[in-house]
Structure formats: C-alpha cells, structure tokens
N, CA, C and O atoms as CSV, one atom per row, in Angstrom:
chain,resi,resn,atom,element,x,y,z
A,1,UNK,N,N,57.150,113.972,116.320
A,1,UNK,CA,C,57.254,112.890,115.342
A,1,UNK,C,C,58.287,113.220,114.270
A,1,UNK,O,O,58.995,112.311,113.834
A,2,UNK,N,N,58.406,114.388,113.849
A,2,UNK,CA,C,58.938,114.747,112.870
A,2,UNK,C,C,61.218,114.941,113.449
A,2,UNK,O,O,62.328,114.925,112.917
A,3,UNK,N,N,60.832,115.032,114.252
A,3,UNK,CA,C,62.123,114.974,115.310
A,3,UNK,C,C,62.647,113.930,115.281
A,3,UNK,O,O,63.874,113.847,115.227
A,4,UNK,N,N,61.885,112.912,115.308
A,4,UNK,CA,C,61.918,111.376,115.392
A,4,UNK,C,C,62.498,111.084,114.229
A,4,UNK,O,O,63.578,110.500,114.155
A,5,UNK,N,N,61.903,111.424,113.359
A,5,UNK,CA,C,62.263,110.658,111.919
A,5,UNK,C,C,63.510,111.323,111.283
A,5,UNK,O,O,64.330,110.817,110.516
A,6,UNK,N,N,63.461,112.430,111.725
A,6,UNK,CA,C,65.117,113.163,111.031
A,6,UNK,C,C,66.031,112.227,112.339
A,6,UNK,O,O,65.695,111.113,111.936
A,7,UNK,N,N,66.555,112.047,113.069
A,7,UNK,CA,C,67.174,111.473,113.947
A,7,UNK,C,C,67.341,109.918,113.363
A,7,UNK,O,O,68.374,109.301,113.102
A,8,UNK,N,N,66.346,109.632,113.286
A,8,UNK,CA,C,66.571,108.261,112.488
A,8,UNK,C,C,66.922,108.330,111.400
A,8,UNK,O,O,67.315,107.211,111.070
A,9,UNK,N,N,67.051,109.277,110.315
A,9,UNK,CA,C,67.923,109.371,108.987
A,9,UNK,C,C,69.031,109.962,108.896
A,9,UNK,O,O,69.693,109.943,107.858
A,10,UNK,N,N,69.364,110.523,109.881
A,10,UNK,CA,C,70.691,110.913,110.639
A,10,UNK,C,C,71.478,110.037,110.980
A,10,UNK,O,O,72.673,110.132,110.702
A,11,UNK,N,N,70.896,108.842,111.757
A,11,UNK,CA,C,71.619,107.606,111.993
A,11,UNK,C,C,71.656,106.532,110.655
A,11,UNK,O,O,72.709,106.036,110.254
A,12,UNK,N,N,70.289,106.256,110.026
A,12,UNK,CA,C,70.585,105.756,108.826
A,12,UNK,C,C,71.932,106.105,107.978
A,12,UNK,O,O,72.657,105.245,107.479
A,13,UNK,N,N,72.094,107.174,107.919
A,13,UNK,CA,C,73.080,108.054,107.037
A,13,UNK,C,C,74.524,107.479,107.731
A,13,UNK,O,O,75.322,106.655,107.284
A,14,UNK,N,N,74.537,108.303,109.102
A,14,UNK,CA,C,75.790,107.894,109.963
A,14,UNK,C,C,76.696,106.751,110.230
A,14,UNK,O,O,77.894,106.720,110.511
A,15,UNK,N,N,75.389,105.379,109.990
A,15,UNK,CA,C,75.921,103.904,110.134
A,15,UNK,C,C,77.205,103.602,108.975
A,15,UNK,O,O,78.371,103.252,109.161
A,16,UNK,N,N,76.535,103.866,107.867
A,16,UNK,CA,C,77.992,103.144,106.379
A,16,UNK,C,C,78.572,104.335,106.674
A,16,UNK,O,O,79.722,103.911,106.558
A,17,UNK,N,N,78.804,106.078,107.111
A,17,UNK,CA,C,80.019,106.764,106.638
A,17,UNK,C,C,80.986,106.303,108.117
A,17,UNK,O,O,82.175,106.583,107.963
A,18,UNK,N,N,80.796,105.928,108.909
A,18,UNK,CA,C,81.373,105.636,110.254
A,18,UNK,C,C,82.288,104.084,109.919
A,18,UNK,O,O,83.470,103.756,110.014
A,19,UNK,N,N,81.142,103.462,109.531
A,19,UNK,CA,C,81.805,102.099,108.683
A,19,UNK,C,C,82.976,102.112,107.707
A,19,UNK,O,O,84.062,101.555,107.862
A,20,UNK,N,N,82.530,102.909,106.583
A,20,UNK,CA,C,83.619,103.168,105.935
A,20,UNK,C,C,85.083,104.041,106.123
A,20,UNK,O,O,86.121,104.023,105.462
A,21,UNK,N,N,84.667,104.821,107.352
A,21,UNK,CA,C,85.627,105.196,108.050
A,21,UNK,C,C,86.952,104.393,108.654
A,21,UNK,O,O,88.162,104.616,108.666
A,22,UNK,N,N,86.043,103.294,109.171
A,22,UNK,CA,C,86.958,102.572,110.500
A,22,UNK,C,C,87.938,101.734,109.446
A,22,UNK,O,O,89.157,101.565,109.475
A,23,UNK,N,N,86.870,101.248,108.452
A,23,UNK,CA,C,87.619,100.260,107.510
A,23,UNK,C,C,88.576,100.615,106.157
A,23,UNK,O,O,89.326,99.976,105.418
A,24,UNK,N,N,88.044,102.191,106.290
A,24,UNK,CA,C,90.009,102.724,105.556
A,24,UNK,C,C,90.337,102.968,106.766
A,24,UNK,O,O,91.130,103.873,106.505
A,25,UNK,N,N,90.375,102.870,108.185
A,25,UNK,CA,C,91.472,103.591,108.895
A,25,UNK,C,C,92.087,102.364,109.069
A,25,UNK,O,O,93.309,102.326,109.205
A,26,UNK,N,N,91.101,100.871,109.091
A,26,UNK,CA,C,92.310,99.551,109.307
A,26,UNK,C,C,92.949,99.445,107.661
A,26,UNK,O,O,94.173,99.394,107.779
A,27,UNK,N,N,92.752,99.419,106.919
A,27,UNK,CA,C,93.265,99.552,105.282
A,27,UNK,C,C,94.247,99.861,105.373
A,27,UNK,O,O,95.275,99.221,105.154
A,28,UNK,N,N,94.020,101.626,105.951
A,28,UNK,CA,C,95.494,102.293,106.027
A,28,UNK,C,C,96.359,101.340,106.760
A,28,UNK,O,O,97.080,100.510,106.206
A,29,UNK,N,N,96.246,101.509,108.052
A,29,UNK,CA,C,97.141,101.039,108.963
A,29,UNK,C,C,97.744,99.651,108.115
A,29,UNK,O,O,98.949,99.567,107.878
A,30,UNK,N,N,96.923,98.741,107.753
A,30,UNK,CA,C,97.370,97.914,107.396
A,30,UNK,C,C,98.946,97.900,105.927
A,30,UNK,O,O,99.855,97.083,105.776
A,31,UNK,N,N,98.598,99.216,105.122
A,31,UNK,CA,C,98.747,99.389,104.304
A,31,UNK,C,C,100.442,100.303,104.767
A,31,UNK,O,O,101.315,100.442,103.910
A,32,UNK,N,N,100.584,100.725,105.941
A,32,UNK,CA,C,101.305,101.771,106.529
A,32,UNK,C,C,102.306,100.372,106.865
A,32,UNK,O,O,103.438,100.391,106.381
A,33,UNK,N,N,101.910,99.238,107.643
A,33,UNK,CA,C,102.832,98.206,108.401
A,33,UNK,C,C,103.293,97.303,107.627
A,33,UNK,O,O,103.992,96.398,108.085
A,34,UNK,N,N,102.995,97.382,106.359
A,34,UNK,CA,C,103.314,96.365,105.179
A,34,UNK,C,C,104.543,97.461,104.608
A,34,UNK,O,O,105.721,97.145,104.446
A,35,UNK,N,N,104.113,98.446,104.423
A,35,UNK,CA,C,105.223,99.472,104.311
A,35,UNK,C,C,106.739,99.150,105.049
A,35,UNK,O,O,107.858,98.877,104.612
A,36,UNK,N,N,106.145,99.336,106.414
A,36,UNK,CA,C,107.191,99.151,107.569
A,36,UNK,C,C,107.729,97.724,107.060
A,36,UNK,O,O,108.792,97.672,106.441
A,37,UNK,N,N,107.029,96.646,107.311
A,37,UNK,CA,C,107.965,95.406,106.907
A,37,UNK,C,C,108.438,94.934,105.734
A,37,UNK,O,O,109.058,93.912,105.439
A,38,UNK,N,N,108.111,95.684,105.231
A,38,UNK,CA,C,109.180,95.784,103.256
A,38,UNK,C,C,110.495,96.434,104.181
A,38,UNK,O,O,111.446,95.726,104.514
A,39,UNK,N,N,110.394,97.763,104.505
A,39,UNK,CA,C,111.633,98.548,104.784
A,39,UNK,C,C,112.746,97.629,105.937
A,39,UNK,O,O,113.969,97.669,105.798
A,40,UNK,N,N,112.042,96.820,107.071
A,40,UNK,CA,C,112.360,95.994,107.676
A,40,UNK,C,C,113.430,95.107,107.436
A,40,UNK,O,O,114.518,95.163,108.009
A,41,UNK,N,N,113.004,94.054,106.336
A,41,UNK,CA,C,113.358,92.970,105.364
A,41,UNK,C,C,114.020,92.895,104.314
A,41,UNK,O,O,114.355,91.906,103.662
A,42,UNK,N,N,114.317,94.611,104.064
A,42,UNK,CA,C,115.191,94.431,102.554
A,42,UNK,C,C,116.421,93.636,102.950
A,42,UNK,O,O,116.708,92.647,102.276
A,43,UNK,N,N,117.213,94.005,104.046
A,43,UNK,CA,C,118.461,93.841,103.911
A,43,UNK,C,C,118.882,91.825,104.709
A,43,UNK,O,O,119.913,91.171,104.869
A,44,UNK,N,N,117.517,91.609,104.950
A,44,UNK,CA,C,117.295,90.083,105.190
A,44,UNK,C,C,117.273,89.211,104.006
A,44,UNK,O,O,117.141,88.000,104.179
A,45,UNK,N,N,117.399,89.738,102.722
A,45,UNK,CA,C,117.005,89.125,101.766
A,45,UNK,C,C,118.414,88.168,101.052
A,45,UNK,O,O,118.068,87.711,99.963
A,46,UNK,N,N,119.193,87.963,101.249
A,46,UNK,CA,C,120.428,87.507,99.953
A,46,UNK,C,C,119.599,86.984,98.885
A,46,UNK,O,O,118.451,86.540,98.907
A,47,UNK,N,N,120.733,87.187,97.610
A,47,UNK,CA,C,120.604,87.077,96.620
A,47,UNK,C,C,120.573,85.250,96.633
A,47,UNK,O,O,120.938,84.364,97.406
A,48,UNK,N,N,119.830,85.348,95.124
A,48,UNK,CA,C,119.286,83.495,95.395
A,48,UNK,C,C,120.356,83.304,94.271
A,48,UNK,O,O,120.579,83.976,93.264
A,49,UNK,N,N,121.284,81.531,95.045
A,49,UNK,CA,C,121.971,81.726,93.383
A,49,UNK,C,C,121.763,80.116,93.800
A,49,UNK,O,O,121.780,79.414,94.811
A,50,UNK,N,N,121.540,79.985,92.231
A,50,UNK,CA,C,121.700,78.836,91.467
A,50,UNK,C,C,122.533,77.828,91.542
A,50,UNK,O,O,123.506,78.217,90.896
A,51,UNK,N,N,122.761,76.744,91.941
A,51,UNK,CA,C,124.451,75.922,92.485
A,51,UNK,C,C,123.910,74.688,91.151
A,51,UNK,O,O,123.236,73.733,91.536
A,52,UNK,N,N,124.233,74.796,89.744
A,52,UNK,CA,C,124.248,74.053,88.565
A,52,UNK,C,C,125.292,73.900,88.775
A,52,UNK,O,O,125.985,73.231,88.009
C-alpha cells in the first residue's frame, strides 16, 4: 500500500514539471524562430518615405 501511494505522488509531482517542461521547450523554440525571422527580413524591409 505504501508503494502505491509514493508512486502516485511521484506521478502527482511528475505531471506539471513534465508540463512545464514541454511548454518552455515550445516557448523556446518559438522564441528561437522569431529570432530567425527578424534576421530573415531585415534586409526585406525599405525605408518608408513619405510622397507630400
């Protein structure tokens, strides 16, 4: 019984640090490809001009 119940607070425990894992590893990534398409796009940009 006692086997039982540490195993189950093992997994209690395990569920949010696994969670919070996956969801900085998409954060990052996300955070890494926004990177990439800044560096991408600079040179797509011209300057904005005004025709007054």
């Amino acid at each position: 019984m006692l086997e039982l119940l540490k195993s189950m607070a093992i997994a209690v425990l395990m569920v949010p640090v696994v969670m919070a894992i996956i969801l900085g590893l998409i954060y990052g990534l996300g955070e890494v490809f926004n990177i990439i398409s800044k560096i991408g796009h600079r040179d797509d940009r011209p300057a904005k001009k005004t025709n007054v």
